[in-house]
TIBA-253700 format. One record per residue (C-alpha): residue in one letter; x, y, z. Coordinates in pm, 1 decimal. Example, Ala and Ser with C-alpha at 12.3 -4.5 7.8 and 13.67 -1.06 7.14 Angstrom:
<recs>
(rec 'a'; (1230.0; -450.0; 780.0))
(rec 's'; (1367.0; -106.0; 714.0))
</recs>
This chain:
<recs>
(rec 'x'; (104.5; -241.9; -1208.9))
(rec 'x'; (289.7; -594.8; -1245.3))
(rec 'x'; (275.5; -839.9; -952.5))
(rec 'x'; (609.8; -867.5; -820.1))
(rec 'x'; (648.8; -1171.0; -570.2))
(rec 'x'; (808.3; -1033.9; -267.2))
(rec 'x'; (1119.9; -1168.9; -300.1))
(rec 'x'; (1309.6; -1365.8; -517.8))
(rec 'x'; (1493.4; -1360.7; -899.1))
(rec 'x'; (1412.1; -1154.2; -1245.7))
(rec 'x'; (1564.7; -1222.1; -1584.4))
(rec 'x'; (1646.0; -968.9; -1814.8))
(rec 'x'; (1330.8; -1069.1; -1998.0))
(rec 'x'; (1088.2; -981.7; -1759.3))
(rec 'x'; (1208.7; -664.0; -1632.8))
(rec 'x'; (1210.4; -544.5; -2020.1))
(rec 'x'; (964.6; -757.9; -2161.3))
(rec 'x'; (985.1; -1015.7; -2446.4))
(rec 'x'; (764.4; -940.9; -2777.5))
(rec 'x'; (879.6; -1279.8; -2880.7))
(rec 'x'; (731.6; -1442.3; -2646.4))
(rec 'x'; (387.1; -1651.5; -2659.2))
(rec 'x'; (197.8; -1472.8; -2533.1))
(rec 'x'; (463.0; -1122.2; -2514.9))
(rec 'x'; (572.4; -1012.4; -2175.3))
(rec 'x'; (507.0; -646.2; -2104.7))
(rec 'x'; (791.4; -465.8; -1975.6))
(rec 'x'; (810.1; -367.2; -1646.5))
(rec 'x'; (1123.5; -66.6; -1658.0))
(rec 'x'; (1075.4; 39.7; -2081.1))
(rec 'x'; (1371.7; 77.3; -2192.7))
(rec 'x'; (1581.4; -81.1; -2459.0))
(rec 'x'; (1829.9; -338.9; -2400.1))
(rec 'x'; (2150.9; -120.2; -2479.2))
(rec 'x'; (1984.4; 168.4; -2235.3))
(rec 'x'; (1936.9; -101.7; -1929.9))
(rec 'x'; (2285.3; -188.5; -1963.5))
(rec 'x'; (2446.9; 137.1; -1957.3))
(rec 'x'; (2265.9; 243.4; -1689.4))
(rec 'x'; (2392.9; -52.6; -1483.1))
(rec 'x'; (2768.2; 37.2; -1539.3))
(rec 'x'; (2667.5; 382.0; -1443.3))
(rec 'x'; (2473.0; 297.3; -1174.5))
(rec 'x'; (2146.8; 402.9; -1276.3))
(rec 'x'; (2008.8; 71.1; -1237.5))
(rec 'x'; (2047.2; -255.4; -997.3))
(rec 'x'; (2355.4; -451.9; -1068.3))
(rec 'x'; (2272.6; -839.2; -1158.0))
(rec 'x'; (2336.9; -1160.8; -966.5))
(rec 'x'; (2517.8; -1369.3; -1174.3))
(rec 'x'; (2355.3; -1784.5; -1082.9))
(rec 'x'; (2587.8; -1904.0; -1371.5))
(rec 'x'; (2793.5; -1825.5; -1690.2))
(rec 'x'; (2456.8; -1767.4; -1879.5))
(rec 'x'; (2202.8; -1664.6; -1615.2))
(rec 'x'; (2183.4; -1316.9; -1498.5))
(rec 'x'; (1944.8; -1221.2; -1306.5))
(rec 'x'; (1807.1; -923.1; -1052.6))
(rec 'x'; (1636.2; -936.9; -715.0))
(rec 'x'; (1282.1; -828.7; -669.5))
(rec 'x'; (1355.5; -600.6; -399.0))
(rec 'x'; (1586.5; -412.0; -610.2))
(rec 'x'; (1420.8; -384.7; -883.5))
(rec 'x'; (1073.6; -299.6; -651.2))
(rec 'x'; (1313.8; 9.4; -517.7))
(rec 'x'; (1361.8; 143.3; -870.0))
(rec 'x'; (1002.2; 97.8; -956.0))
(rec 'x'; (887.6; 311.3; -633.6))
(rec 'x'; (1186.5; 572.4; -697.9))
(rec 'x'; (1290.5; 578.5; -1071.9))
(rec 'x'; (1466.8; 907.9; -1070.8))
(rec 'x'; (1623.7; 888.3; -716.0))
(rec 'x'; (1720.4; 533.6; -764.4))
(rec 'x'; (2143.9; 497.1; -675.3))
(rec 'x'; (2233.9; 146.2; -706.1))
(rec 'x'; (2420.6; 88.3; -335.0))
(rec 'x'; (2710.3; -108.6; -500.3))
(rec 'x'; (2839.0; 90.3; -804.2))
(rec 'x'; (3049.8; -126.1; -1000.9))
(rec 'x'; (3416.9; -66.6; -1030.8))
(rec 'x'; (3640.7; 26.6; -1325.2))
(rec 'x'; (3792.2; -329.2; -1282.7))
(rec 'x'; (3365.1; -506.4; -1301.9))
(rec 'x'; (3323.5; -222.8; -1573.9))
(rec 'x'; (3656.6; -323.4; -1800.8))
(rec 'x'; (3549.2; -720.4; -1788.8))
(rec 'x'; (3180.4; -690.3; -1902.5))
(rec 'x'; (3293.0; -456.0; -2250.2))
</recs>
């Protein structure tokens, strides 16, 4: 099991892991990039926190509840058709 501080920020990276990096992050949800996203716009998943035009990120606790309930998991805030339309 990965050690999750209790609260706090995740980037993309370390929720699915980085084979690039030195030396490679293990994913914590496996699943490809394309799959994460779609299951954000469909709610499957925790919508980001957007800290700036190029930093997404997701809270711990959110991330923690889809960890401890992965097939169960609703994300409280399901994003609109408006949020949906802007990020294709």
């Amino acid at each position: 099991m990965h050690q999750l501080p209790e609260t706090g920020y995740l980037r993309e990276k370390q929720i699915l892991g980085d084979k690039k990096a030195k030396p490679p992050t293990p994913p914590i949800i496996p699943v490809c990039h394309s799959s994460w996203w779609n299951g954000i716009k469909t709610g499957r998943y925790p919508k980001p926190v957007k800290l700036g035009p190029r930093t997404t990120v997701w809270s711990v606790e959110s991330i923690r509840e889809l960890i401890e309930n992965p097939t169960g998991y609703s994300s409280p805030c399901k994003p609109s058709a408006i949020e949906l339309a802007g990020q294709a």
